[in-house]
C-alpha positions as CSV (number, residue, x, y, z in Angstrom):
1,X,14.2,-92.9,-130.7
2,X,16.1,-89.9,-132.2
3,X,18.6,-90.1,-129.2
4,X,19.3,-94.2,-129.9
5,X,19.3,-93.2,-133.5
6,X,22.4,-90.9,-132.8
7,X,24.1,-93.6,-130.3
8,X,24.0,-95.8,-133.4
9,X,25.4,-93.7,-135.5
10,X,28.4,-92.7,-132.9
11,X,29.1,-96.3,-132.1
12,X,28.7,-97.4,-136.2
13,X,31.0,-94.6,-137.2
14,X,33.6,-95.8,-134.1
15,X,33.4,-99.2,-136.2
16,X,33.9,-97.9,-139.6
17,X,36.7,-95.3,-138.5
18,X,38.0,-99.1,-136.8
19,X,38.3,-100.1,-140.4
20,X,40.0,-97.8,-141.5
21,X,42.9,-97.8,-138.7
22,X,43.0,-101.8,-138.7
23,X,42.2,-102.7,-142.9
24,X,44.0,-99.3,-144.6
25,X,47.0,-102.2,-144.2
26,X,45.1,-104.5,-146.3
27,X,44.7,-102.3,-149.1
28,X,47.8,-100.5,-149.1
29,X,50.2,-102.5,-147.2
30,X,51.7,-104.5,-149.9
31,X,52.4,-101.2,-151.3
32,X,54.2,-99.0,-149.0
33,X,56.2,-102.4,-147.5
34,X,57.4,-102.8,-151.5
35,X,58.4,-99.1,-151.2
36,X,56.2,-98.3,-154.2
37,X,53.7,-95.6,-152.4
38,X,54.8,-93.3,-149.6
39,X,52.0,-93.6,-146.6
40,X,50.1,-90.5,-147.4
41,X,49.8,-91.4,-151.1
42,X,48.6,-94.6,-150.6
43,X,46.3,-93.5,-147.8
44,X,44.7,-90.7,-150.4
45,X,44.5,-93.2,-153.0
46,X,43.2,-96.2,-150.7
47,X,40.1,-93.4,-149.6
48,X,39.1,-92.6,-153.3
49,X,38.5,-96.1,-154.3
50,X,37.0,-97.1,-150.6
51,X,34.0,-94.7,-151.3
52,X,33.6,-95.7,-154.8
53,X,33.0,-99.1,-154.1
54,X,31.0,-98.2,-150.6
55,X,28.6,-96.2,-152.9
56,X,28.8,-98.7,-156.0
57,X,28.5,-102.2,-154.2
58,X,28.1,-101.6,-150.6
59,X,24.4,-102.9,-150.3
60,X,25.0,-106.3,-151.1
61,X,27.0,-107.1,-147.9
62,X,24.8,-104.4,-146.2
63,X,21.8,-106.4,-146.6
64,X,23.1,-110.4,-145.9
65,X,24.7,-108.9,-142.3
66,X,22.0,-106.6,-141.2
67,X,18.9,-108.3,-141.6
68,X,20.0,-112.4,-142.5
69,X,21.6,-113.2,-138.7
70,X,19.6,-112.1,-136.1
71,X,15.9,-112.6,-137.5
72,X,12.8,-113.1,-135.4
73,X,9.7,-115.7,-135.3
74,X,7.3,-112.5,-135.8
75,X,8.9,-111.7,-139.4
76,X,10.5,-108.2,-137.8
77,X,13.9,-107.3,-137.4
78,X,15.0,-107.5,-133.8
79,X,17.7,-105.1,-133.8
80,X,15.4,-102.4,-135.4
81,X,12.5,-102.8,-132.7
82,X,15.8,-102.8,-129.9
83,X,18.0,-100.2,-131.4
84,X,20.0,-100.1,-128.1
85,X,21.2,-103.0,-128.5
86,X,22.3,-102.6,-132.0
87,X,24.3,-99.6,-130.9
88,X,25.6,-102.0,-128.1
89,X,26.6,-105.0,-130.3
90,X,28.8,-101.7,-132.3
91,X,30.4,-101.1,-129.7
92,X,31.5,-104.0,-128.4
93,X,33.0,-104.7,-131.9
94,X,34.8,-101.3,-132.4
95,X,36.3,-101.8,-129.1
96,X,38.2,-105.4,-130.0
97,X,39.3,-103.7,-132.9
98,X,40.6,-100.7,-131.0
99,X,42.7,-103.5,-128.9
100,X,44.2,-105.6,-131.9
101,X,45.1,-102.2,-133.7
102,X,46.8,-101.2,-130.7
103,X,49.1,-104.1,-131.1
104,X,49.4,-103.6,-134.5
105,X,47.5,-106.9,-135.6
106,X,45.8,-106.8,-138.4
107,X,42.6,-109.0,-137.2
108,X,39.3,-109.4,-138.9
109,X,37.0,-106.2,-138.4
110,X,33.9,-108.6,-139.9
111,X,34.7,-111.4,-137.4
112,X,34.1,-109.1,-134.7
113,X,30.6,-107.1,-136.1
114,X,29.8,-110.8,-136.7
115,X,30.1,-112.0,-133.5
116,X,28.9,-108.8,-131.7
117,X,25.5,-108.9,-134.0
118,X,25.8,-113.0,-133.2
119,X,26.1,-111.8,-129.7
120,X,23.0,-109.1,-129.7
121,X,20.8,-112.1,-131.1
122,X,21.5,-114.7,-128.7
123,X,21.2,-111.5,-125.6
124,X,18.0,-111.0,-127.1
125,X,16.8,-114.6,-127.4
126,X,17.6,-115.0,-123.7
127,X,16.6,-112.2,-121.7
128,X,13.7,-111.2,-124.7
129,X,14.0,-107.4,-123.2
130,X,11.0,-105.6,-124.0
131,X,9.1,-108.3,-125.0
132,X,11.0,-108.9,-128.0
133,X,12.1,-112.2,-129.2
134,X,14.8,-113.2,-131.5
135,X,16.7,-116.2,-133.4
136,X,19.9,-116.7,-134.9
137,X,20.4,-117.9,-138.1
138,X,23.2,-120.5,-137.2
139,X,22.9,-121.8,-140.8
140,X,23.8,-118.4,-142.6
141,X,26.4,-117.8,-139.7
142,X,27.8,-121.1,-140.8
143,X,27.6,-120.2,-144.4
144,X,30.1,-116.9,-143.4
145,X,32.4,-118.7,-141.7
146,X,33.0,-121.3,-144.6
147,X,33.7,-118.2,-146.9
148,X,36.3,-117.1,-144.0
149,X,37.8,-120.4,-144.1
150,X,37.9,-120.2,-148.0
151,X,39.0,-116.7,-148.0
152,X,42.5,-117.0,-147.0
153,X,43.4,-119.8,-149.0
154,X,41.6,-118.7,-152.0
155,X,43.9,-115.5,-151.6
156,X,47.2,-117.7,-151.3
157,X,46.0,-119.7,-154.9
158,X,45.4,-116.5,-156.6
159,X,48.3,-114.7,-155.7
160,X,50.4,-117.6,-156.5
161,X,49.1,-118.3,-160.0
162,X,49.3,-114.4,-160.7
163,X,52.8,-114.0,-159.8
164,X,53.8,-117.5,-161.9
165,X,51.8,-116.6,-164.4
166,X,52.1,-112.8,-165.2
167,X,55.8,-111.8,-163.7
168,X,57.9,-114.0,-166.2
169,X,56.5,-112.1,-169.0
170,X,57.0,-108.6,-167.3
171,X,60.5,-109.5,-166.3
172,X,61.7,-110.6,-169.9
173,X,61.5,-106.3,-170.3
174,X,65.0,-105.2,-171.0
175,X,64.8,-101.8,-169.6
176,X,65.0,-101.7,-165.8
177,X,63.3,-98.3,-165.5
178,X,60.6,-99.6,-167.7
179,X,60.2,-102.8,-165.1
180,X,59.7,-100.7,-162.1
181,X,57.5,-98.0,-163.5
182,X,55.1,-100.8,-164.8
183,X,55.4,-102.6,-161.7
184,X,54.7,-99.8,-160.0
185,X,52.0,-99.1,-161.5
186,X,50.2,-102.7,-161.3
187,X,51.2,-102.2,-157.3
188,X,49.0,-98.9,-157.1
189,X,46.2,-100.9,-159.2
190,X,46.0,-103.8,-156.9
191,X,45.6,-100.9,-154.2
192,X,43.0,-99.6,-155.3
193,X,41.4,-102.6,-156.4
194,X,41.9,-104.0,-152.6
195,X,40.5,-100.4,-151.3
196,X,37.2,-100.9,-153.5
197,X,36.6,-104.2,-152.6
198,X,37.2,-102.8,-149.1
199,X,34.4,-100.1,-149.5
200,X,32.0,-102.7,-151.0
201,X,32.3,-105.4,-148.7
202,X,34.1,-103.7,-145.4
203,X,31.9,-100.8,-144.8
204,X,28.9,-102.4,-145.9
205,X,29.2,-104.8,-142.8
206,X,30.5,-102.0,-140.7
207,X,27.3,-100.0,-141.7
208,X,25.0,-103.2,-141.7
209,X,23.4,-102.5,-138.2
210,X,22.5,-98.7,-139.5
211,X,20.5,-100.8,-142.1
212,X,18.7,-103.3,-139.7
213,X,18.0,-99.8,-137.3
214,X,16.8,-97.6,-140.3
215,X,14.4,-100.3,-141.4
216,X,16.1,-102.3,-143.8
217,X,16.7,-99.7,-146.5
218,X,13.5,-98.5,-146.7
219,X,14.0,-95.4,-144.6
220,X,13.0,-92.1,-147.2
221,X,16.5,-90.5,-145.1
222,X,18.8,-93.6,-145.0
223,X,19.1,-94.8,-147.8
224,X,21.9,-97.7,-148.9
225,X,24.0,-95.4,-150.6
226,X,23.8,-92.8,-148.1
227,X,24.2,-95.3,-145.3
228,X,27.3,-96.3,-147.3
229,X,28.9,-92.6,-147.7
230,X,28.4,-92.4,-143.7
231,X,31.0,-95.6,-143.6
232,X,32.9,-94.4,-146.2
233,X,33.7,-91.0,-144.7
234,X,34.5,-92.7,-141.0
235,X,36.7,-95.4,-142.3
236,X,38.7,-92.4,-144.4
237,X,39.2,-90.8,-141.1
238,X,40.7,-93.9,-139.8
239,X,42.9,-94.5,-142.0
240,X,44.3,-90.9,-141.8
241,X,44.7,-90.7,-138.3
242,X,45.9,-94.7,-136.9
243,X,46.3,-97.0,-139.7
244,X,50.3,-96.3,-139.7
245,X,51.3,-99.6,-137.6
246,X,49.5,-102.7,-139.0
247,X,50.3,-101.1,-142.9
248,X,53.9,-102.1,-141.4
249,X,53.1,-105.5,-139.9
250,X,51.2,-106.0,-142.9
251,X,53.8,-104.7,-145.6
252,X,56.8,-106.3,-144.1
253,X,56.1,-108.8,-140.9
254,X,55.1,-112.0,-143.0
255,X,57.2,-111.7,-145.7
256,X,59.9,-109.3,-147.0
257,X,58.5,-107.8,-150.0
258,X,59.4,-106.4,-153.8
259,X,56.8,-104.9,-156.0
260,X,56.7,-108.4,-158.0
261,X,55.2,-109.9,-155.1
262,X,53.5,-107.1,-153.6
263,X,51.3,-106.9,-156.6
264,X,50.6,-110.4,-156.7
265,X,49.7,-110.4,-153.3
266,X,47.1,-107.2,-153.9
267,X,45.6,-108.6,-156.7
268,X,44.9,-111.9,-155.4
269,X,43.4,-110.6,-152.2
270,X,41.1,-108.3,-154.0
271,X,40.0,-110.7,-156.6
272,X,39.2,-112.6,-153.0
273,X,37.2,-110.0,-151.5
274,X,35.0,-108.9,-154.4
275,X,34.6,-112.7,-155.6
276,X,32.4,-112.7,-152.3
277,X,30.8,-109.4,-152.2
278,X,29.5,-110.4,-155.3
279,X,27.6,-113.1,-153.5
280,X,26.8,-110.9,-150.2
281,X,29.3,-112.7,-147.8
282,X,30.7,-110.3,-145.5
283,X,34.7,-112.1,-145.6
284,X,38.1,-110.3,-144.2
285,X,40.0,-108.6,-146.0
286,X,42.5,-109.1,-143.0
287,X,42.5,-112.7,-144.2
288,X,42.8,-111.9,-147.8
289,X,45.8,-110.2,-147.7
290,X,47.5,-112.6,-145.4
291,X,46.8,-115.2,-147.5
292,X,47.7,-113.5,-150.6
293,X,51.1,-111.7,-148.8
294,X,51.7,-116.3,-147.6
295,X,51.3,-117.4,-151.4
296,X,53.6,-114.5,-152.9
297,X,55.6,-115.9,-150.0
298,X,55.8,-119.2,-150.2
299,X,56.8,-118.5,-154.5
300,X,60.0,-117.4,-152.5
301,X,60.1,-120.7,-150.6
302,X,58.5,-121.2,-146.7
303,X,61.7,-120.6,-144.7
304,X,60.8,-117.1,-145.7
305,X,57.5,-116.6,-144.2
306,X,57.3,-115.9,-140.5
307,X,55.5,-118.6,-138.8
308,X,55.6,-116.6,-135.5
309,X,53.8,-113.8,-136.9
310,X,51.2,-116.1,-138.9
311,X,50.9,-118.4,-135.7
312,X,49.6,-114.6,-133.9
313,X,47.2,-113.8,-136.8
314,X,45.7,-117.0,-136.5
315,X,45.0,-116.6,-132.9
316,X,43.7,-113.6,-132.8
317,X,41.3,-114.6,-136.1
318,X,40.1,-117.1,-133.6
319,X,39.4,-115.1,-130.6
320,X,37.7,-112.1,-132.5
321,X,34.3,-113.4,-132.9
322,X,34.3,-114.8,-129.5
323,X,35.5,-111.7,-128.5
324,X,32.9,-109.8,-129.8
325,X,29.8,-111.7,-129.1
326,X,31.5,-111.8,-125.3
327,X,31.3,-108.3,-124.9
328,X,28.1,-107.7,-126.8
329,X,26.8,-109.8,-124.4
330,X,28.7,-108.5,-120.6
331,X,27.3,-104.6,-122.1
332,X,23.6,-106.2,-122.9
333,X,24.0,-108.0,-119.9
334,X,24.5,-104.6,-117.8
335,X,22.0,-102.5,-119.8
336,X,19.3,-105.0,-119.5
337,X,20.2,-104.9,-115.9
338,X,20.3,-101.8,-114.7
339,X,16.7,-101.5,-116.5
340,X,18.2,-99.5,-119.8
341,X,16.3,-102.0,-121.3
């Protein structure tokens, strides 16, 4: 058990430090394309605020994905009695990630955990390995992917009203210096408010499968917040060592940004993101900033969004959870196999 304890953990720690290469953009794109941060400022800032809300809020999340989609008819949690597996379904979605950040797409990191743990339950409720049974809880899974649908477009709204609403009144300043410092500084707020939500609601997914193997939070060792740092601390490594190229495709490939619209476009994602966390939904934050970097755009008028780009997001939002369940289910596949299991 101790041995699949620490394949979990290597596999759950190649998700989080996925995070951090693929979702630093979301938090701290906007910025550094508005040319308010440098790259390594906004990566130091974007891994302060991550761990506070990892620590602070990351149960909520933590809880809905690790123990509310895969359930079983005996009351126990399927991917704590087959650990393996767990580690497996990790895997599989750290490696999809690896791909998309490879070519500097900024897909959904939660799409893919949710369709590799999708993927572990309906390996399990196939093959029952080791005599254990499972069922997947299309109806929550459901649930998640309405909040997806909703996420994006509840990023565009808010952007869009904050930037009609709050930039009029900023730009009426006489002082140009004055302008950009407080600009500036609202920027570097929405940061850090997009890296919180980040920590609360990204790692706690990424980390969600730690839960369900620990037993559900009520390991003495593992605790939530402890499970939580362990994300934290992977994703920050992420985002120091490969986050570079979708903070770029994020920053400027939709739409060319100022710091008007780049705060707009922070704030409205992260009002987004924690809106849901709040509620335990495990939503993108890959789709929150898209949709909130699309409203900011479309205040500019639509010939000045790229459609190509947007038309590549969308696909690869699409394939991600098939993507994920898919190779949850070819490695499961060989493991049960070969008699790993």
């Amino acid at each position: 058990m101790s041995l699949i304890l620490v394949v979990a953990l290597i596999a759950i720690f190649y998700v989080a430090w996925n995070i951090g290469t693929n979702d630093a953009g979301n938090a701290m794109g906007t910025a550094v394309g508005g040319r308010v941060l440098t790259y390594r400022r906004a990566v130091a800032i974007m891994i302060i605020f991550v761990a506070l809300g990892a620590v602070l809020e990351g149960w909520k999340v933590m809880e809905t994905v690790g123990t509310g989609i895969v359930t079983s008819p005996e009351g126990l949690n399927p991917l704590t009695q087959l650990p393996l597996i767990a580690a497996i379904s990790m895997i599989a979605a750290g490696l999809w990630v690896t791909i998309a950040s490879i070519f500097g797409m900024p897909v959904s990191t939660h799409q893919s955990i949710i369709g590799a743990i999708m993927g572990a339950g309906i390996l399990i409720s196939a093959l029952e390995p080791s005599g254990v049974t499972a069922n997947v809880e299309y109806g929550a899974l459901g649930t998640i992917a309405l909040c997806w649908v909703f996420t994006p477009i509840g990023a565009a709204i808010f952007a869009f009203i904050i930037y009609k609403l709050f930039t009029p009144a900023l730009r009426r300043m006489k002082s140009a210096v004055t302008i950009n410092r407080v600009f500036g500084a609202l920027v570097v707020a929405g940061g850090a408010f997009t890296a919180y939500s980040l920590g609360a609601n990204g790692v706690g997914t990424a980390t969600a499968v730690l839960y369900a193997v620990s037993g559900g939070g009520e390991s003495t060792i593992w605790s939530p917040q402890l499970i939580a740092l362990f994300g934290g601390v992977a994703l920050a490594i992420g985002a120091l060592t490969y986050s570079r190229r979708v903070m770029r495709t994020v920053g400027s490939g939709i739409t060319r940004l100022d710091a008007p619209t780049a705060c707009a476009a922070q704030f409205g994602a992260a009002l987004t993101v924690w809106s849901f966390t709040q509620f335990g939904m495990p939503v993108s934050t890959s789709q929150s900033i898209v949709g909130g970097v699309l409203g900011v755009g479309l205040v500019k008028g639509i010939a000045t969004v790229s459609k190509g780009k947007l038309g590549r997001i969308g696909v690869a939002w699409i394939l991600t959870p098939l993507a994920g369940a898919g190779i949850t289910l070819l490695f499961g596949w060989i493991a049960v196999t070969i008699g790993v299991l």
